[in-house]
C-alpha positions as CSV (number, residue, x, y, z in Angstrom):
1,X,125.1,137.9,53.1
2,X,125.2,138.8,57.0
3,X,124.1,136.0,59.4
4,X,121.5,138.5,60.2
5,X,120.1,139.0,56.9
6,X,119.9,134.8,56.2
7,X,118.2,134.6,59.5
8,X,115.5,136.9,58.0
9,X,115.1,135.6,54.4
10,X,115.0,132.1,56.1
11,X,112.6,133.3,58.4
12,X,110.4,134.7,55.4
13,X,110.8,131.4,53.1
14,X,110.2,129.1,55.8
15,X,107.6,130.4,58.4
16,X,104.8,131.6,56.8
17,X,102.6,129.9,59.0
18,X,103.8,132.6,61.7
19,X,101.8,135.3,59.6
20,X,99.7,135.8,61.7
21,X,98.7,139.9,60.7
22,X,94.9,139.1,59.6
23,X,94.0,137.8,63.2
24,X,92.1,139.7,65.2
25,X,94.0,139.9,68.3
26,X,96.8,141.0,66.2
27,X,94.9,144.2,64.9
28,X,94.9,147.6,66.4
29,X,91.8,148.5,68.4
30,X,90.2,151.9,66.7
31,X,89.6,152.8,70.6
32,X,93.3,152.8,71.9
33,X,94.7,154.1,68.5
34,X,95.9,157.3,70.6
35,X,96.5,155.9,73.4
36,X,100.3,156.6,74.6
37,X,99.5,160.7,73.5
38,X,96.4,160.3,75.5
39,X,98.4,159.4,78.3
40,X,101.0,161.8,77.9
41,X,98.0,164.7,77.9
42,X,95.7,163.3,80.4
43,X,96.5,160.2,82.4
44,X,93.1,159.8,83.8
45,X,91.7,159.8,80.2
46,X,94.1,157.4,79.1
47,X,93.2,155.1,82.0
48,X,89.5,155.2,80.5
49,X,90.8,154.3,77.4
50,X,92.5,151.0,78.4
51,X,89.0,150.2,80.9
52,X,86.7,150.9,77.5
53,X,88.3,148.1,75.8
54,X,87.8,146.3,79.1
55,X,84.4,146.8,78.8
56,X,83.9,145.0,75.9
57,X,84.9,141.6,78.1
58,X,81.0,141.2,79.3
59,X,79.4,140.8,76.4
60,X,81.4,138.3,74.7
61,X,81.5,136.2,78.1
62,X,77.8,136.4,78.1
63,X,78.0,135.3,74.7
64,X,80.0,131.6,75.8
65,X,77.7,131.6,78.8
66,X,75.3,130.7,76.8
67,X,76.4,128.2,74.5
68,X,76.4,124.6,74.5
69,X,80.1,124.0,74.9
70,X,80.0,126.0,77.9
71,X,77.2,124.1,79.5
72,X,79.4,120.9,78.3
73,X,82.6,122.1,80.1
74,X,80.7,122.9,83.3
75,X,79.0,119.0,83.3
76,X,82.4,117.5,82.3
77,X,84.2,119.5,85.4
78,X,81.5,118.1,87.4
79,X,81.9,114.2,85.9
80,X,85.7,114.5,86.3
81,X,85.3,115.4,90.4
82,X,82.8,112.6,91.3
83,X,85.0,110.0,89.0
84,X,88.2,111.4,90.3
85,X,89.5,111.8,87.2
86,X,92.4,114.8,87.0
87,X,91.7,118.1,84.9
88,X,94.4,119.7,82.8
89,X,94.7,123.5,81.9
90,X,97.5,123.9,79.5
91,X,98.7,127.5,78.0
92,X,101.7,129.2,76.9
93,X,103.2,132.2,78.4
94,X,100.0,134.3,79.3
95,X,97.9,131.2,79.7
96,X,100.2,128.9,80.9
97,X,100.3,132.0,83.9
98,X,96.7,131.4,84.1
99,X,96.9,127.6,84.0
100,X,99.1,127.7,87.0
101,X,96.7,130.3,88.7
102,X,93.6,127.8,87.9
103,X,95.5,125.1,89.4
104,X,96.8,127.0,92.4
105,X,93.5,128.4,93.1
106,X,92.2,125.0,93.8
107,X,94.6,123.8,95.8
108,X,94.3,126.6,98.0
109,X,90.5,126.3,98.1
110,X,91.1,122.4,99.7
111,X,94.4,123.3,101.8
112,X,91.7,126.3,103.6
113,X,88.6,123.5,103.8
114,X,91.3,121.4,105.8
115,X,92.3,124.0,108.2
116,X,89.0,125.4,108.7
117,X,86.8,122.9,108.5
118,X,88.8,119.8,108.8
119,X,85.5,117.7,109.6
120,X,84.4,118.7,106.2
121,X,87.6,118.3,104.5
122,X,88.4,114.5,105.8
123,X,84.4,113.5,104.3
124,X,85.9,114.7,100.5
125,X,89.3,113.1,100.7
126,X,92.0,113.2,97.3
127,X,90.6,116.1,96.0
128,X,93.3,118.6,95.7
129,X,95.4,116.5,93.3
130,X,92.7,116.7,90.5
131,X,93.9,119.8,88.7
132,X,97.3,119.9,87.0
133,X,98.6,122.7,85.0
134,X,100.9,122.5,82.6
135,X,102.9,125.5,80.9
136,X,105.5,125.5,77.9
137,X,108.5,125.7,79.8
138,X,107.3,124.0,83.0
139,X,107.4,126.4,86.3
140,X,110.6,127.9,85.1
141,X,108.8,130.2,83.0
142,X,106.4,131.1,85.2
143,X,109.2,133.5,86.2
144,X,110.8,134.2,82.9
145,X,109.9,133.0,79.4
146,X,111.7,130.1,78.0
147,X,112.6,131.4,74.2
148,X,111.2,128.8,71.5
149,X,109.2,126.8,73.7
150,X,106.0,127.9,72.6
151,X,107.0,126.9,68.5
152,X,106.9,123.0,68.8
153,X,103.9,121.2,69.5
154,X,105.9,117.9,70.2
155,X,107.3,120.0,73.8
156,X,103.3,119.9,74.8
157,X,102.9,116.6,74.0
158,X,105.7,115.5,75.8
159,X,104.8,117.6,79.1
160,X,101.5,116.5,78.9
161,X,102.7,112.8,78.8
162,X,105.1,113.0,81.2
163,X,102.2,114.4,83.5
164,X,100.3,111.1,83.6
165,X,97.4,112.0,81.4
166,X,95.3,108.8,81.0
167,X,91.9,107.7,79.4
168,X,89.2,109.7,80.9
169,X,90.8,112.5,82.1
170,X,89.5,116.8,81.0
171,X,92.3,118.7,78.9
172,X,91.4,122.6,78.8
173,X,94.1,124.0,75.7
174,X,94.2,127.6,76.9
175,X,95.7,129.8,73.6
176,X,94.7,133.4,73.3
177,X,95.1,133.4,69.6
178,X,94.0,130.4,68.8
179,X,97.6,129.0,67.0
180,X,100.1,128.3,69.3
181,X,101.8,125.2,68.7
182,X,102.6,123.8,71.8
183,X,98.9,123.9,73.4
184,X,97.5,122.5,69.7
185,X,99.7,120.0,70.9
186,X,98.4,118.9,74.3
187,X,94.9,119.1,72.5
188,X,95.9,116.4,70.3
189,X,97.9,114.4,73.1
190,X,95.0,114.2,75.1
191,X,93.0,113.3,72.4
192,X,95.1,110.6,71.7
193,X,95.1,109.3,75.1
194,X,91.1,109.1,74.9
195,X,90.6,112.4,77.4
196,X,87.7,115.0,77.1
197,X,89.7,117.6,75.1
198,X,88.2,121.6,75.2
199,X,90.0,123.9,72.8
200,X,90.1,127.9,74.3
201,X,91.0,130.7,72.1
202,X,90.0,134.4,71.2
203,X,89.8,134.6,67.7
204,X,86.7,133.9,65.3
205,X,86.6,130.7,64.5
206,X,86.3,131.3,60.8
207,X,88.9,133.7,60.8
208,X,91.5,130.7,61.8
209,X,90.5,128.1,59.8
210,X,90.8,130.5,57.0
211,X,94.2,131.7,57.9
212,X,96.5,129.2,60.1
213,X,96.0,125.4,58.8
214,X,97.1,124.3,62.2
215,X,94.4,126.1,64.1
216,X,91.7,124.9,61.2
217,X,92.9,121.3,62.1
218,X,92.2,121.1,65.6
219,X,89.1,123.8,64.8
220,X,87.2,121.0,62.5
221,X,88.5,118.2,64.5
222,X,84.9,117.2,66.1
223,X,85.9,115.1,69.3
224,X,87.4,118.4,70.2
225,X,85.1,120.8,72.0
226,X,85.9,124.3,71.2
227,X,85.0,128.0,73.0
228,X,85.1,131.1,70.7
229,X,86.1,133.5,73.1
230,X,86.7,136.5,70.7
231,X,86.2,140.1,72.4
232,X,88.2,141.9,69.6
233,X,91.2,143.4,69.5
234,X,93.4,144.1,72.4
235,X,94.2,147.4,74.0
236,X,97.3,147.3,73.1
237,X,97.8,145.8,69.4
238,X,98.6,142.0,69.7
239,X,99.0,142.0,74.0
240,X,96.9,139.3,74.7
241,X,97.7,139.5,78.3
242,X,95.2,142.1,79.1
243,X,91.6,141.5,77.4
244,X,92.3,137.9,76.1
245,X,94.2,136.3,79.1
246,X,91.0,138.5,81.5
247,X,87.8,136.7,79.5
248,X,89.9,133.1,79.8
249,X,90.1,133.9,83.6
250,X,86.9,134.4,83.6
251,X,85.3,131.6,81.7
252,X,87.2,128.7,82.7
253,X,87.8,130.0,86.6
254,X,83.9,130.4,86.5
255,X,83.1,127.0,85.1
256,X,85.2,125.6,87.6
257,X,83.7,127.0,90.5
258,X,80.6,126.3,89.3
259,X,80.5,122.6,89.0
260,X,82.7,122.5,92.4
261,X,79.9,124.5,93.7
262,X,77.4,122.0,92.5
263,X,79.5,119.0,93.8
264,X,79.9,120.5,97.2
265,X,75.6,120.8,97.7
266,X,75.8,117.0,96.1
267,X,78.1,116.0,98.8
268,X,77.8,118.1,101.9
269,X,74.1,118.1,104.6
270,X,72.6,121.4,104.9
271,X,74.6,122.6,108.1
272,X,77.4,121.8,106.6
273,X,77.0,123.7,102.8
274,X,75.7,126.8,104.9
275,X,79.1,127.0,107.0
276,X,80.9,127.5,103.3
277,X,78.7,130.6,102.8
278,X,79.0,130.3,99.4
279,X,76.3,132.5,97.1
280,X,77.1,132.6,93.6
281,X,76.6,129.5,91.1
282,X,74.9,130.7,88.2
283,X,76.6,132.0,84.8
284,X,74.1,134.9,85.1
285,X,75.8,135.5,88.9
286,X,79.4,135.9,87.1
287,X,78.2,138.3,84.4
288,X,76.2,140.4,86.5
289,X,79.4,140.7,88.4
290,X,81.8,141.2,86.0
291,X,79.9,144.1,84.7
292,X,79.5,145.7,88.3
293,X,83.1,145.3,89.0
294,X,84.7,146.9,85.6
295,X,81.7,149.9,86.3
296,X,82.9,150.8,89.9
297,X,86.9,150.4,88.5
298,X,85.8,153.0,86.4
299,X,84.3,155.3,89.0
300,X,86.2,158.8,88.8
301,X,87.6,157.7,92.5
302,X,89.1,154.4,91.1
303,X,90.4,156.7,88.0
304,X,92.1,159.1,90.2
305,X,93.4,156.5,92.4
306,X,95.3,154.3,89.2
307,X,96.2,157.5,87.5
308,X,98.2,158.4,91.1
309,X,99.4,155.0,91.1
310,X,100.9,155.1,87.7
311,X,102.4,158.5,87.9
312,X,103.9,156.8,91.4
313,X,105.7,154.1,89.6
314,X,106.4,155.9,86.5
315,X,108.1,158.2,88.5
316,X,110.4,155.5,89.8
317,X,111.7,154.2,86.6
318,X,112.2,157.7,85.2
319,X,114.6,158.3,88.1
320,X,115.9,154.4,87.0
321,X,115.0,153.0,90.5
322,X,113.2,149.8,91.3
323,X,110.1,148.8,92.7
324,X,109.8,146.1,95.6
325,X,106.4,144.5,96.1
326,X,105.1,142.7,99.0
327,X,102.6,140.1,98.3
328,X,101.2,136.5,99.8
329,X,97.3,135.5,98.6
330,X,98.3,138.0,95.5
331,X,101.8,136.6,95.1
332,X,101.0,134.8,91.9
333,X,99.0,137.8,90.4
334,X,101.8,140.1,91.2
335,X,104.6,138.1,89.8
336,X,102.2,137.4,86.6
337,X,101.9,140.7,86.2
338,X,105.5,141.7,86.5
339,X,107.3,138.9,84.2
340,X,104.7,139.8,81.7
341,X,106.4,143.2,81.8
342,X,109.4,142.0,81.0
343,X,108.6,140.8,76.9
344,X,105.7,143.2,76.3
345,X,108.0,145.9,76.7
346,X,111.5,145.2,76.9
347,X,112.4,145.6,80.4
348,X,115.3,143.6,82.1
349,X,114.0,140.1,83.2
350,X,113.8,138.7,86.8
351,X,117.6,138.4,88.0
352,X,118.5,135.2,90.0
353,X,120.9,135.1,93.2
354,X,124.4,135.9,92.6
355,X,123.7,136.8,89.4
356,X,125.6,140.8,89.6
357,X,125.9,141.0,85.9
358,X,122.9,141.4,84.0
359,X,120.7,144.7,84.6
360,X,117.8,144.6,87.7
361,X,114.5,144.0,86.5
362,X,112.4,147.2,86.9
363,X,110.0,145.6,89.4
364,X,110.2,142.1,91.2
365,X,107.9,140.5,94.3
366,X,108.9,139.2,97.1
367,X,106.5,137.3,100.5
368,X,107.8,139.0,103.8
369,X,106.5,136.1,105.7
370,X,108.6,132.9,104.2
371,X,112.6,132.5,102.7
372,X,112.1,131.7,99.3
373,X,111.8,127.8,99.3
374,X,108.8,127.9,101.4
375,X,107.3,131.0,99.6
376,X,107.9,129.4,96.0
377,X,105.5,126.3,98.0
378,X,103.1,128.8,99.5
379,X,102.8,130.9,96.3
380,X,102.0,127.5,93.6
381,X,100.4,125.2,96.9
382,X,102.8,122.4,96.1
383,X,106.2,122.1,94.9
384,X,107.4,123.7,91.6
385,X,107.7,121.1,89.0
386,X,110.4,122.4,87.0
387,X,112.2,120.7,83.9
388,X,114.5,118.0,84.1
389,X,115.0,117.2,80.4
390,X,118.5,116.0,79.3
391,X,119.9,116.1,75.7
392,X,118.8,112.4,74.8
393,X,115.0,114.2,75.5
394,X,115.7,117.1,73.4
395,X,117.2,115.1,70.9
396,X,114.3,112.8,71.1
397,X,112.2,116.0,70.3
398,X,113.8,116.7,67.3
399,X,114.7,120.3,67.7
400,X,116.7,122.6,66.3
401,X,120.3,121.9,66.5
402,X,121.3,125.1,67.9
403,X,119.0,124.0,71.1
404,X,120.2,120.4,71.2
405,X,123.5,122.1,71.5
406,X,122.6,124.5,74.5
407,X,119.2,123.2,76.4
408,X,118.1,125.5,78.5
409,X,118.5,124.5,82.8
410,X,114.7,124.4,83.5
411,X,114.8,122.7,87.0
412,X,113.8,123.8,90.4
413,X,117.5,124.1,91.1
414,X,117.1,127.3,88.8
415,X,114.0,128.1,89.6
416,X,114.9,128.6,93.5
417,X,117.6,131.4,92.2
418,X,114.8,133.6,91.8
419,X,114.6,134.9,95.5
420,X,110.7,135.5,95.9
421,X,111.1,134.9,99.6
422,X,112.8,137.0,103.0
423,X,115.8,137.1,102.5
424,X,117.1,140.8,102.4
425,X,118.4,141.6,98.7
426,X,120.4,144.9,99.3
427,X,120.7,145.0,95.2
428,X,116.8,146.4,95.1
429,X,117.6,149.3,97.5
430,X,121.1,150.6,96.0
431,X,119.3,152.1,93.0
432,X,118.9,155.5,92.3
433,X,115.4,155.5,93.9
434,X,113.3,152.7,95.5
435,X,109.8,151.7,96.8
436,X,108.8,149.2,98.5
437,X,105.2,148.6,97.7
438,X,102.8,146.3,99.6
439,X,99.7,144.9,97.6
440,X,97.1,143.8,100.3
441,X,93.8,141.5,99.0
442,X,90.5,141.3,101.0
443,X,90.7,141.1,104.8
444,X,95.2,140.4,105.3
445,X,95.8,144.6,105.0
446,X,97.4,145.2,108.5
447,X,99.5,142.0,108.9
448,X,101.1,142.4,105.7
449,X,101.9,146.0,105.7
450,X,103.3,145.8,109.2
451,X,105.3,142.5,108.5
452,X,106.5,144.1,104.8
453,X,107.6,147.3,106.9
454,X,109.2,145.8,109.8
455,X,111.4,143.5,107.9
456,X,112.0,145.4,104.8
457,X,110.3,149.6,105.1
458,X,113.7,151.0,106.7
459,X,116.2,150.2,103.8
460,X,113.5,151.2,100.7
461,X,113.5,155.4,99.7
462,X,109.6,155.4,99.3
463,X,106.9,152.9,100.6
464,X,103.3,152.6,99.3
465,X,100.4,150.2,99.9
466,X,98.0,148.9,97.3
467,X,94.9,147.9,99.0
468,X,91.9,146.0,97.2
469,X,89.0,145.5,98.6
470,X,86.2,147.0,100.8
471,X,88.1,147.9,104.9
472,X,90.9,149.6,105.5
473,X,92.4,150.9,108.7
474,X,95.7,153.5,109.4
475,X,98.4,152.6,107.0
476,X,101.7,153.7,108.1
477,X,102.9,154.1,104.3
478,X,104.3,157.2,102.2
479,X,101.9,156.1,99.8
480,X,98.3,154.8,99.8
481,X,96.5,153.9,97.1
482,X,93.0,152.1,98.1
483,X,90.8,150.5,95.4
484,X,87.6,150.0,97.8
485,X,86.0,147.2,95.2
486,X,83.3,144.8,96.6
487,X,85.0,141.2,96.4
488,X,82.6,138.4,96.6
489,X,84.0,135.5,98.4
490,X,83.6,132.3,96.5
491,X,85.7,128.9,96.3
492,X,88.3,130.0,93.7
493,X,88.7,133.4,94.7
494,X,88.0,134.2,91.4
495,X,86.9,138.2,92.1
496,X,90.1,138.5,93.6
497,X,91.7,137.6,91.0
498,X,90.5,139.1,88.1
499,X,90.5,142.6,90.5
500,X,94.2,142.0,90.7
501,X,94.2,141.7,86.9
502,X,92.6,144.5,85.7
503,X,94.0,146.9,87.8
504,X,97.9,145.8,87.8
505,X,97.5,145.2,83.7
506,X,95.8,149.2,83.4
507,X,98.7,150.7,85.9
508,X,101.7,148.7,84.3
509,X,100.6,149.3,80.6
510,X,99.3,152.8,81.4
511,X,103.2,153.5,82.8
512,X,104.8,151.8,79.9
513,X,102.8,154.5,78.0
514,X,104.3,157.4,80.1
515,X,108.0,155.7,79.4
516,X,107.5,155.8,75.8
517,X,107.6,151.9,75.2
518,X,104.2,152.1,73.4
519,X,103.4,154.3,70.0
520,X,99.9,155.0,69.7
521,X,98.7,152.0,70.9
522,X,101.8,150.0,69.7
523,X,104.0,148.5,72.0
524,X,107.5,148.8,70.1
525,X,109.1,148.1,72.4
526,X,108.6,144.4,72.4
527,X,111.3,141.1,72.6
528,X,110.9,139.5,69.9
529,X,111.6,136.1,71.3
530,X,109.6,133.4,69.6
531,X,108.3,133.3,65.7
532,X,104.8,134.8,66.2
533,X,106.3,137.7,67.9
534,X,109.2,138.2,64.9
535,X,106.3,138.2,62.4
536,X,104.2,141.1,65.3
537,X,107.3,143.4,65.4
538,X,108.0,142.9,61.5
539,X,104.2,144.2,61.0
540,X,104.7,146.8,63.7
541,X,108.0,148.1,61.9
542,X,105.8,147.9,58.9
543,X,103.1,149.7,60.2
544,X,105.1,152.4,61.8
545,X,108.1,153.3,59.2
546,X,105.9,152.7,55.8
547,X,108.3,150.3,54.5
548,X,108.0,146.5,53.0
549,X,106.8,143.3,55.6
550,X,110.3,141.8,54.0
551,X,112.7,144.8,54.7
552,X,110.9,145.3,58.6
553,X,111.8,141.8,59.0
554,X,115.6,141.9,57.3
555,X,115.7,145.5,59.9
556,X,114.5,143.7,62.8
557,X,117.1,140.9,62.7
558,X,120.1,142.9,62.4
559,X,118.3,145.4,65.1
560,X,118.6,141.8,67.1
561,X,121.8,140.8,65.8
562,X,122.9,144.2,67.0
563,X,121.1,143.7,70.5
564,X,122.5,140.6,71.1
565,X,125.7,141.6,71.0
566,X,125.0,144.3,73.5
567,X,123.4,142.3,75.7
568,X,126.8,140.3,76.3
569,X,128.2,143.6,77.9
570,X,125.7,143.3,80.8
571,X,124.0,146.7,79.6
572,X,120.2,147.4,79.4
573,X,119.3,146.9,75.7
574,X,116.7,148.5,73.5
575,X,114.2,146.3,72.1
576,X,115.3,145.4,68.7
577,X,111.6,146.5,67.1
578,X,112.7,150.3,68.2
579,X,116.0,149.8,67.2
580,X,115.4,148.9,63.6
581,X,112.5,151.6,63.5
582,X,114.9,154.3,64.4
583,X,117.6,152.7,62.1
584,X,114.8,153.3,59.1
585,X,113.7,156.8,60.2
586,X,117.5,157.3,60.0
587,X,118.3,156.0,56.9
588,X,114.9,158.1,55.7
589,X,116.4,161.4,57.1
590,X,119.5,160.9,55.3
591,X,118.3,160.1,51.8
């Protein structure tokens, strides 16, 4: 028997709790079901397809808006700033992105107070150190995803621990399905330590305590509060980092700026509140919103304007260049965005300094203002905190041996090799083609499109500007591509944010579409890097080649096996669920 095949049948004896086919967020949305044809015919129309599914985001948020839990989350946010007690968003790659944005967010909310109303700021002192976000991983995989973390619920409870979590402290588990290990594990670590524990997740309740014991656990478990946050399934089958990872944002961001709202009119005169100018601090407020914003995103302008966007990019890649972008407030969107690219379809990673080996990465971001120390600071509002674990903490962990053997270097050491700063990297202009492509939020347009030229325009083939929000002036670009959205200003940012979102996670998916790394609305061209995404791309090898769950799984690891190997040339690989679905169609053809 080949290593690959006993990797399989172990895989299928031993981790049935990674079957995870009957969730909803798993299941292929009857809207997007021709989605990479529609595409293909008419971009524009395919564009509407991914906002539809978008659109189904309101209602179930208006839903949680209403519910008890919510309320409850809102009062305990509240509690935790007058007691000073720290709040903790935990997630796992999607999530843990949005944990770090949540925390980030606030920080930069109390760093502005300081510098523009310092009188303010000094009467509301030790504020900025009460959120904490912590991602499976640490910092590290904020950039690119640390394979296996996610699987072991003792790594959350251990970076949750060595966070400081004490007695009286808020713990927000962020998981889009609803089963991954590591965040069921900070739930039950900060249960343990006597914390307020809220469990996140967007899958029916019933439908995991019926199907993943682990999930039902923590479900029935009733110190825990939980929020449903189920809009159905996602856009594209099982990529929870559009819909799922967008109703999160929007939930827990708004529940956070409400109650610091609401402790900011507690705490400031009058005079002082109205210098804020802040409007919005109902959940009624949000929703309204929300709708408003996904309706004038899906204006024929805005359609037009993404559908130009994505034919820009796509047009890149097809020509196998690379794509620059210039960020700084949306430097943490962008670089979300971009490493989420990386596993949903099978695109070359972020490459650190001096690495000359391994491919580019299609797309990477970069601030034109700061060398990379200083923008990795500006970007999180602190310091990374990246990994320091040694072998005696892995062992401690009880892990798999193969990881005890070869633990992953997780530190900021590694963490500053990815150059998000100045510093000129000639390696993103010597491609075939290249843009550099500056995303401007709000009111900085000008001074970042005239730093990013200045220091970067003359060595890129193309440049473009992506503009969001309401002014613009002349832009001395190739490209312009102007998404004239309303933003209201409020404490977090949030409208900002989830603008970003929804129009970076249309234009990247609608171009994977183009590149033929989605099927319908399957994206096969996944890396199948932890055990509930070796149980999707078995069911999507399944699904696409009519053939047994057991044989798509046996397929898909020699299609890894196979990969791996390739990989250790340097070369850019295909992702091993394609592979083994045109090794099938193959051995179909032949018989």
């Amino acid at each position: 028997m080949s290593d690959a095949v006993e990797k399989a049948k172990k895989f299928l004896n031993e981790e049935k709790a990674f079957r995870l086919g009957e969730l909803l967020t798993e299941s292929s949305h009857p809207k997007t079901r021709a989605l990479s044809q529609t595409c293909k015919s008419n971009l524009g129309d395919g564009i509407r397809l991914l906002q539809s599914v978008d659109e189904e985001i309101p209602p179930a948020v208006e839903k949680v808006f209403q519910q008890d839990t919510f309320k409850k989350l809102v009062e305990t946010f509240g509690n935790a700033l007058k007691e000073k007690r720290r709040i903790f968003f935990t997630g796992c790659g999607a999530t843990g992105r949005l944990s770090i944005l949540l925390e980030t967010a606030w920080r930069r909310f109390w760093q502005t107070l300081k510098q523009k109303h310092p009188d303010i700021s000094a009467r509301l002192p030790e504020m900025e150190d009460l959120t904490y976000s912590i991602m499976a991983g640490g910092d590290f995989a904020l950039i690119k995803s640390v394979e296996g973390f996610e699987d072991f619920p003792d790594f959350g409870r251990f970076q949750l621990k060595q966070a400081g979590i004490s007695p009286g402290d808020v713990v927000v588990a962020i998981t889009e399905g609803g089963e991954t290990p590591f965040v069921i594990g900070t739930a039950w670590e900060g249960l343990g330590t006597k914390a307020k524990v809220f469990f996140v997740y967007n899958n029916p309740s019933e439908m995991l305590q019926r199907h993943v014991q682990r999930s039902r656990e923590i479900i029935e478990e009733p110190r825990i509060a939980k929020l449903d946050l189920s809009t159905g399934p996602m856009a594209i089958t099982g990529s929870t980092r559009m819909q799922a990872t967008t109703a999160e944002l929007m939930v827990v961001g708004s529940a956070l700026e409400i109650a610091l709202v609401q402790f900011l009119k507690e705490n400031l005169t009058a005079s002082e509140w109205e210098k804020l100018g802040f409007s919005i601090s109902s959940p009624d407020d949000y929703h309204q919103l929300l709708v408003k914003l996904l309706n004038h995103l899906s204006e024929p302008e805005m359609v037009d304007t993404m559908a130009r966007l994505t034919a820009f990019e796509e047009n890149i890649y097809r020509r196998h260049g690379l794509i620059t972008y210039m960020a700084v407030s949306a430097t943490l969107d962008v670089l979300t965005d971009t490493t989420e690219r990386s596993p949903t379809f099978m695109i070359p990673p972020f490459r650190k300094h001096g690495d000359i080996h391994s491919p580019q990465s299609w797309a990477f971001v970069k601030n034109p203002f700061l060398p990379t120390q200083e923008a990795w600071r500006d970007m999180l509002q602190r310091e990374p905190r990246g990994l320091e674990w040694g072998p005696d903490i892995y062992k401690q962990l009880n892990i798999p041996a193969a990881l005890q053997a070869n633990p992953p270097s997780l530190d900021n050491t590694e963490i500053y090799k990815f150059r998000i700063g100045n510093e000129p990297d000639t390696s993103r202009i010597d491609a075939p083609d290249s843009a550099l492509v500056t995303i401007a939020v709000g009111d900085e347009t000008n001074h970042l499109i005239d730093a990013s030229l200045k220091r970067f325009g003359s060595g890129y083939k193309k440049t473009a500007a992506i503009i969001i929000g309401p002014s613009i002036t002349d832009v001395k670009t190739d490209e312009l591509f102007h998404f004239q959205c309303v933003l209201p200003d409020s404490p977090l940012q949030l409208w900002h944010h989830i603008a970003v979102k929804l129009i970076l996670n249309t234009i990247s998916t609608a171009t994977m579409a183009l590149m033929g790394r989605v099927v319908g609305n399957a994206m096969i061209w996944l890396s199948p890097s932890n055990k509930k995404l070796i149980d999707r791309g078995s069911r999507l090898i399944s699904q696409l080649t009519g053939c047994s769950y057991e044989q798509a799984c046996i397929e898909l690891h020699k299609a890894m096996e196979e990969v791996e190997s390739r990989s250790q040339q340097a070369e850019e690989v295909p992702s091993p669920v394609a592979l083994a679905i045109e090794h099938i169609g193959l051995e179909s053809d032949s018989t």
